[in-house]
Legacy VTK file of the C-alpha trace (Angstrom):
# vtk DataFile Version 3.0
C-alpha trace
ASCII
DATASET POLYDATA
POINTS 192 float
94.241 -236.747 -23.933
97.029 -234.924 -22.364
99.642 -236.366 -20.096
99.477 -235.234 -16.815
103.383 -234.235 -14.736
104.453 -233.797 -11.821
107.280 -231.704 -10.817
109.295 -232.413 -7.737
111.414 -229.662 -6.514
113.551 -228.049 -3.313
113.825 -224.901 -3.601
112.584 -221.749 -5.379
111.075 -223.452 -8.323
112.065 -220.831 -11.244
112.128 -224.236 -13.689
108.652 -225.745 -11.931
106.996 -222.265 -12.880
108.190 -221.903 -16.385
107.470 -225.315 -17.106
104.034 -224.850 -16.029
103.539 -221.810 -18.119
104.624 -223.227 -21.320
101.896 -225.910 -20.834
99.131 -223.915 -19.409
98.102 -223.550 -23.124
99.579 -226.642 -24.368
97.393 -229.656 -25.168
100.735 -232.000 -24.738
100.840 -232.426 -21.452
99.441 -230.086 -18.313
101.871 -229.714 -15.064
98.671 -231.784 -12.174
101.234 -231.803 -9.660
104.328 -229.836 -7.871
105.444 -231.663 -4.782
108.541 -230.153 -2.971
110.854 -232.076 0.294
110.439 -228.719 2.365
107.525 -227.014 3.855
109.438 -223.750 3.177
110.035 -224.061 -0.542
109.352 -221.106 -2.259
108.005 -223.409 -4.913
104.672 -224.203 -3.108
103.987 -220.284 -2.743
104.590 -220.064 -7.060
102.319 -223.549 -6.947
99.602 -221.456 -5.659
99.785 -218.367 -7.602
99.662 -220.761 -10.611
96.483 -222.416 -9.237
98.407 -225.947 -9.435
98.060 -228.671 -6.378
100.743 -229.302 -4.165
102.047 -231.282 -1.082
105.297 -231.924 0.856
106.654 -234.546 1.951
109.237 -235.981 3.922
112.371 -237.920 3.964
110.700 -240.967 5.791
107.636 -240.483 3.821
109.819 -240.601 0.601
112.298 -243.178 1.570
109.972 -245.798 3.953
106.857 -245.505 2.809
104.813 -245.235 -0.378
102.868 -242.294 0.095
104.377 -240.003 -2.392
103.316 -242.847 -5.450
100.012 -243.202 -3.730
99.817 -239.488 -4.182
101.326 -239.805 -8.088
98.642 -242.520 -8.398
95.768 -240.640 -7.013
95.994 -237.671 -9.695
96.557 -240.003 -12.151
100.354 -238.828 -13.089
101.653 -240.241 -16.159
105.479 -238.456 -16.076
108.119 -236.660 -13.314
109.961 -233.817 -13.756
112.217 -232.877 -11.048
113.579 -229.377 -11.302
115.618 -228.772 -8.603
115.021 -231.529 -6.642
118.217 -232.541 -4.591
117.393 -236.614 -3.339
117.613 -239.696 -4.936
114.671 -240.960 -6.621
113.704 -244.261 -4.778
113.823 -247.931 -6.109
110.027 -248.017 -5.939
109.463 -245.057 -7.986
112.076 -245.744 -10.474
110.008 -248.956 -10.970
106.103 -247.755 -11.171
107.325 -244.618 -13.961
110.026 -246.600 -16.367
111.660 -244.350 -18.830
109.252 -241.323 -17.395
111.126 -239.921 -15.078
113.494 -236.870 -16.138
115.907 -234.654 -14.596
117.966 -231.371 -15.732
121.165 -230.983 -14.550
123.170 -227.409 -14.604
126.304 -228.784 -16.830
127.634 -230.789 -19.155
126.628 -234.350 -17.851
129.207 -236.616 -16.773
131.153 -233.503 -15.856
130.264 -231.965 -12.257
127.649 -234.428 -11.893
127.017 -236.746 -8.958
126.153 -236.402 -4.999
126.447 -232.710 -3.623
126.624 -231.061 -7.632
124.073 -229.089 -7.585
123.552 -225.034 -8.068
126.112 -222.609 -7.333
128.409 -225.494 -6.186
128.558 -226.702 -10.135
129.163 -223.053 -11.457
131.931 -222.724 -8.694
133.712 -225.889 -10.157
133.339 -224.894 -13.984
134.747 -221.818 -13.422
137.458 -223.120 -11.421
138.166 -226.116 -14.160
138.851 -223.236 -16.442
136.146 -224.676 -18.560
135.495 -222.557 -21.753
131.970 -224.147 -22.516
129.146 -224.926 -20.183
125.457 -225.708 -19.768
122.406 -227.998 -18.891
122.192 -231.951 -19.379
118.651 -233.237 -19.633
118.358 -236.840 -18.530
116.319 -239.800 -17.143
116.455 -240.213 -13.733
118.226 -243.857 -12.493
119.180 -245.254 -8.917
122.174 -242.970 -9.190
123.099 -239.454 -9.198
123.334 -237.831 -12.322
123.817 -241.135 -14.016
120.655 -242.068 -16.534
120.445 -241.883 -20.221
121.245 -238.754 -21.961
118.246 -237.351 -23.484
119.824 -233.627 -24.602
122.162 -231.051 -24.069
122.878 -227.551 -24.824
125.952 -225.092 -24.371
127.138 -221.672 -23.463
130.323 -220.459 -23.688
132.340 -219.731 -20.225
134.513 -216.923 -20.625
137.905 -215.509 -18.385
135.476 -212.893 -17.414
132.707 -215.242 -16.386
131.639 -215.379 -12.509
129.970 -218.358 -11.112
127.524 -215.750 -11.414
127.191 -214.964 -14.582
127.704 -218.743 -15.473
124.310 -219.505 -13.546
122.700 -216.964 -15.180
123.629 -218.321 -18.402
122.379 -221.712 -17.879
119.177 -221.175 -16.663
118.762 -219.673 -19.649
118.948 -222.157 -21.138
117.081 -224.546 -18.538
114.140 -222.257 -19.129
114.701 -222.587 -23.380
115.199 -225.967 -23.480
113.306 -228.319 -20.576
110.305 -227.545 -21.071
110.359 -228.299 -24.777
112.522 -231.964 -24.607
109.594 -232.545 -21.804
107.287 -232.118 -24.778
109.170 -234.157 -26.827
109.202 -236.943 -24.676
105.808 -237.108 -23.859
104.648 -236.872 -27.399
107.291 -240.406 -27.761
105.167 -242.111 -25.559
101.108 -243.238 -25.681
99.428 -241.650 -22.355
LINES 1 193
192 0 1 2 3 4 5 6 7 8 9 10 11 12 13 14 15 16 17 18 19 20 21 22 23 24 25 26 27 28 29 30 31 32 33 34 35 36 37 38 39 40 41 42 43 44 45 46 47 48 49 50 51 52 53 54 55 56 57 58 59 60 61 62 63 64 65 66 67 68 69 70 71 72 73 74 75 76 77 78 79 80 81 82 83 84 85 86 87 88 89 90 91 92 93 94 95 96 97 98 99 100 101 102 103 104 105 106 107 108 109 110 111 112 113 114 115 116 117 118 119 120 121 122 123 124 125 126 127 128 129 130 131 132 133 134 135 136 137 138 139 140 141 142 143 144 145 146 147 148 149 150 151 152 153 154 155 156 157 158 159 160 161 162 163 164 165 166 167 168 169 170 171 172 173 174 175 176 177 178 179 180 181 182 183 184 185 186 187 188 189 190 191
């Protein structure tokens, strides 16, 4: 039996979609879910193309009530993903998916990590560090920012040239290389 995700996301979901693809085919694991925190999410509209269910919610609905788990629960969801997903996950989440809740970060976690570190503002602060390396940080997801357990990470090289950019571009390279196969590898560590 194959383990059944949901991806939370805010924006354009670029990672949601690729993830999706690599397991359209894949007996691991199938991508049940996308939920996104704004109606206008371009996410929802690549949801649809790809013929996957989706809903928004809201901040009170996330952060007072238990509606979004009752949704998790309904289809059955055995792992998050959140790709782009900007809010903390809440206590009561964190607590019904143990160790089966991941996140991918745009750097080299505990660097630019934390409240507000998302995106372009990350690239902007690499390239101002004067960084010479750079990349993605795949993680579980705790009751902090940017602060769970390591799971892997992979590296590009920043160079005088680079622009925040061309620093973005090079990580989601990267994002769309690597997450969706450490997703696979996680789910095949655990008994669905």
């Amino acid at each position: 039996m194959s383990a059944k995700m949901a991806i939370f996301a805010s924006g354009s979901g670029s990672n949601a979609e690729n993830i999706a693809l690599y397991f359209k085919s894949n007996p691991t694991a199938e991508v049940s879910l996308i939920l996104a925190n704004k109606a206008d999410a371009y996410v929802l509209e690549r949801a649809s193309k790809l013929g996957i269910p989706s809903a928004v919610f809201d901040r009170k609905q996330f952060y007072e009530t238990e509606s979004v788990l009752e949704m998790l629960r309904e289809k059955h969801i055995d792992l998050l993903v959140l790709a782009g997903f900007l809010w903390l996950v809440p206590d009561y989440l964190l607590k019904a998916y143990p160790g089966r809740i991941v996140n991918i970060h745009p750097a080299l976690l505990p660097k630019y990590g934390g409240k507000g570190m998302y995106g372009e503002k990350v690239h902007q602060a690499v390239k101002a560090s004067g960084d010479i390396v750079s990349g993605i940080t795949i993680h579980f997801v705790d009751e902090h920012y940017d602060e769970g357990r390591i799971l892997f990470q992979a590296t590009c090289e920043v160079t005088p040239d680079d622009t925040p950019d061309s620093i973005a571009q090079k990580v989601h390279r990267l994002e769309y290389e690597h997450y969706p196969k450490e997703i696979e590898k996680l789910v095949l560590s655990f008994e669905v």
